[in-house]
Wavefront OBJ file of the C-alpha trace (Angstrom):
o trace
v 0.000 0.000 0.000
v 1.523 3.273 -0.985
v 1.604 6.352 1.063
v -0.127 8.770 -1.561
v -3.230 5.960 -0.864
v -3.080 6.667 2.894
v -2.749 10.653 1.867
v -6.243 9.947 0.114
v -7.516 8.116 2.983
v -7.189 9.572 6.150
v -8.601 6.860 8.341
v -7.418 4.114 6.559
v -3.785 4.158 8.660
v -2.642 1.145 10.622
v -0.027 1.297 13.558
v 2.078 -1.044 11.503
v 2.035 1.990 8.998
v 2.679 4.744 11.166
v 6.544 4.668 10.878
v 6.248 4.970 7.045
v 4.343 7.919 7.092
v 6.496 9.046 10.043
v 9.909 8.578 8.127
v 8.269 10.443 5.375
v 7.990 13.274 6.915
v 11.457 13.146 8.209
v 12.701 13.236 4.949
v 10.929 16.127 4.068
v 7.395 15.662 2.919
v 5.315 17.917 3.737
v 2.223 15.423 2.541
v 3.025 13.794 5.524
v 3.123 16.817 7.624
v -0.275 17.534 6.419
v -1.549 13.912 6.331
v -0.181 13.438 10.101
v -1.531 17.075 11.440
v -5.312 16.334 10.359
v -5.407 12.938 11.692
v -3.996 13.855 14.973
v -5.346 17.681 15.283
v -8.676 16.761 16.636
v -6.974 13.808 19.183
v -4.234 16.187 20.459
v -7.033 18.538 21.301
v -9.129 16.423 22.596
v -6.307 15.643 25.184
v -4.395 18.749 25.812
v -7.954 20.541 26.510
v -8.634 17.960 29.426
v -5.083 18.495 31.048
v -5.476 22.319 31.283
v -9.009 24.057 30.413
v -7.547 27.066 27.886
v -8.120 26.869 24.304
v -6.048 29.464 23.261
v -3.222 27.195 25.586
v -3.888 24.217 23.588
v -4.204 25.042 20.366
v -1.068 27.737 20.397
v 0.760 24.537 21.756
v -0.623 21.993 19.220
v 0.502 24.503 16.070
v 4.038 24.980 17.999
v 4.648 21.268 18.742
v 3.733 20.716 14.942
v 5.822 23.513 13.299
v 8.706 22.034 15.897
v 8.011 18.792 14.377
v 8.981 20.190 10.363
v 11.732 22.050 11.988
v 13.158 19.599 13.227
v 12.176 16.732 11.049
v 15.849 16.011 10.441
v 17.013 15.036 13.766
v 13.880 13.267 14.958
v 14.300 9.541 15.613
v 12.114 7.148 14.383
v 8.341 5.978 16.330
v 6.403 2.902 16.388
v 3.589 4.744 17.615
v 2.848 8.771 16.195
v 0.120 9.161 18.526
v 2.107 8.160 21.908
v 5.458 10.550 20.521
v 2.604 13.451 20.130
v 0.808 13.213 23.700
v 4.022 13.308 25.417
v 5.301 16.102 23.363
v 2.046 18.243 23.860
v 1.966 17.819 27.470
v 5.592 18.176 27.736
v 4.815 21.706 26.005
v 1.756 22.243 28.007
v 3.345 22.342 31.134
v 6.080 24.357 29.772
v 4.098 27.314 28.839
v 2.139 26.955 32.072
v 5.498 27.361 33.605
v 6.671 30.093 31.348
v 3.217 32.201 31.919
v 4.452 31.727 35.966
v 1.340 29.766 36.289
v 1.232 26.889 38.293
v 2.021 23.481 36.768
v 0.714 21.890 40.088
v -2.918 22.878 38.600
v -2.408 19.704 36.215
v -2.787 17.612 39.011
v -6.173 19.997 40.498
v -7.653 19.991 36.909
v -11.261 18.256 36.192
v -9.675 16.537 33.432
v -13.239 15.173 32.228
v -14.317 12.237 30.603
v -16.577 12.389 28.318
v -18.534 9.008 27.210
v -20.122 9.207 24.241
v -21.590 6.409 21.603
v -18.735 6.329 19.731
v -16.499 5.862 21.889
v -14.497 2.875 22.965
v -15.497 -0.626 23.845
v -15.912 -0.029 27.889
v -19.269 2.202 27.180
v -20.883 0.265 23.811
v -23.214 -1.653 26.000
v -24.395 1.398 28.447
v -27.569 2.860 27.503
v -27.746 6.929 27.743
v -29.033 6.656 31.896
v -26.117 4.734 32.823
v -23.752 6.378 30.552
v -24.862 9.622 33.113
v -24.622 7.649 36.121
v -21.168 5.772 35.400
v -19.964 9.786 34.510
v -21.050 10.427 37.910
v -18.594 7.437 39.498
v -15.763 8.388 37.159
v -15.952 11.821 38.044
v -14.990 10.951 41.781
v -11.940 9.794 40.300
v -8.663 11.619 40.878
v -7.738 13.715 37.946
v -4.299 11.064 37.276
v -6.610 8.101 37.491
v -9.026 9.757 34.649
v -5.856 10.653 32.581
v -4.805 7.087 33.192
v -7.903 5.833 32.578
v -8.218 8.007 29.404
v -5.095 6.718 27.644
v -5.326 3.565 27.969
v -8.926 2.186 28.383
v -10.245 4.857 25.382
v -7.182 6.186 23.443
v -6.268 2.581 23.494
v -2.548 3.131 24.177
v -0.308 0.707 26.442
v 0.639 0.922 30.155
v 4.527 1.779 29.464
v 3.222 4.475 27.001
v 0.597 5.685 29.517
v 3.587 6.031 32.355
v 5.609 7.796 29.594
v 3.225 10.400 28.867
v 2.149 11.013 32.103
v 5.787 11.207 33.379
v 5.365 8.564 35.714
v 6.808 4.790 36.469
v 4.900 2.187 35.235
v 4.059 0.422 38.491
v 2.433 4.236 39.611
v 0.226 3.922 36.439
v -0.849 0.449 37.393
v -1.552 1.732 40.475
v -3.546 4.291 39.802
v -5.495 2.150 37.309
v -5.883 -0.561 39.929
v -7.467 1.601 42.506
v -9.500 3.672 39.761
v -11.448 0.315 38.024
v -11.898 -1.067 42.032
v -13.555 2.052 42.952
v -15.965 1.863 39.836
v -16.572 -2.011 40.455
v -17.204 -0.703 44.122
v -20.287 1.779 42.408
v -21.249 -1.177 40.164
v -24.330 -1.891 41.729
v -25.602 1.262 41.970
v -25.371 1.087 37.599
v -27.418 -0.877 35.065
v -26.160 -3.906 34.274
v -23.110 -3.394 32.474
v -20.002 -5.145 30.430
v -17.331 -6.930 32.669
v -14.654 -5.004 30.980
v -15.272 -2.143 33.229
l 1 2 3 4 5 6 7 8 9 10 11 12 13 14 15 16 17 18 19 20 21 22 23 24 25 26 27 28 29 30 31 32 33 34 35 36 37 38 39 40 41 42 43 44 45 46 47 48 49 50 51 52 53 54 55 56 57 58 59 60 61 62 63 64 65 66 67 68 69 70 71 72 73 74 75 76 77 78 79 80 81 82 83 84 85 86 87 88 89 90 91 92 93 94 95 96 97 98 99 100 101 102 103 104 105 106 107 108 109 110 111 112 113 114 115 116 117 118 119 120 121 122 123 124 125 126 127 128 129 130 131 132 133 134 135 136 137 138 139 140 141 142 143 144 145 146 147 148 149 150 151 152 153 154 155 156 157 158 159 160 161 162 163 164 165 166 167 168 169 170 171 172 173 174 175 176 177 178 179 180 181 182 183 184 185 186 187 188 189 190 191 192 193 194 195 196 197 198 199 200
């Protein structure tokens, strides 16, 4: 499969592709610039808006972390995974500006950092009809804000435990942790919920 085909076809991309369209870009392409920016835009957002509520934050460090990216292309090193190199850069930048601005980068930790569950989304909600949807919300939401971010990567942005602890800055064994306590606190609300998958 050629890479002009992916170009064509945005959502056609497998992770076994990703490094393809990756070194692509590293050699100069902008196609795969482009191709990279619109499949991720929405997801970076999506993410970086949950870690610290600014738009103007998130989207100035989304079109900084991508210009970097063509800057730089030359001395990048190659990724498995475009998705998991992008979430740690953004919040790597995210917290930077925070701490350039002399805000507080502590406030990651305070923030609501929300989940939202919607029909689309991943497996763990395909079974919940729209009342339990709202009440799960209400369990997750007593959540600390790492366990939702943990929660978040891995359970619906599907990415692994080592990347999860990457992004997040954090050892693996802390992420299992926090995942640990997070899905024994929802099993702990279970009953008070519709029947639901055992996946949760």
């Amino acid at each position: 499969m050629g890479i002009d085909y992916l170009f064509n076809n945005q959502n056609r991309m497998e992770t076994g592709q990703e490094p393809e369209v990756w070194n692509s870009m590293r050699a100069g392409d902008k196609k795969a610039l482009g191709y990279i920016y619109t499949r991720y835009f929405d997801k970076l957002y999506d993410y970086g808006i949950r870690l610290f509520k600014d738009d103007n934050l998130t989207s100035d460090c989304i079109q900084d972390l991508f210009i970097e990216l063509w800057n730089k292309r030359e001395g990048l090193s190659e990724v498995k995974s475009i998705k998991y190199y992008l979430y740690k850069c953004l919040r790597r930048r995210i917290i930077h500006h925070i701490e350039k601005q002399k805000r507080h980068p502590e406030s990651l930790d305070l923030a609501a950092f929300e989940i939202q569950l919607s029909h689309k989304s991943h497996y763990l909600n395909q079974q919940i009809n729209t009342d339990t949807r709202q009440r799960l919300m209400q369990v997750i939401n007593t959540l600390t804000p790492k366990q939702r971010e943990a929660i978040f990567l891995i359970y619906l942005d599907e990415l692994s435990y080592e990347e999860a602890a990457s992004i997040m800055d954090s050892e693996v064994k802390t992420v299992y942790n926090l995942v640990h306590l997070a899905i024994k606190q929802l099993k702990e609300k279970k009953n008070s919920l519709s029947p639901m998958s055992n996946q949760v």
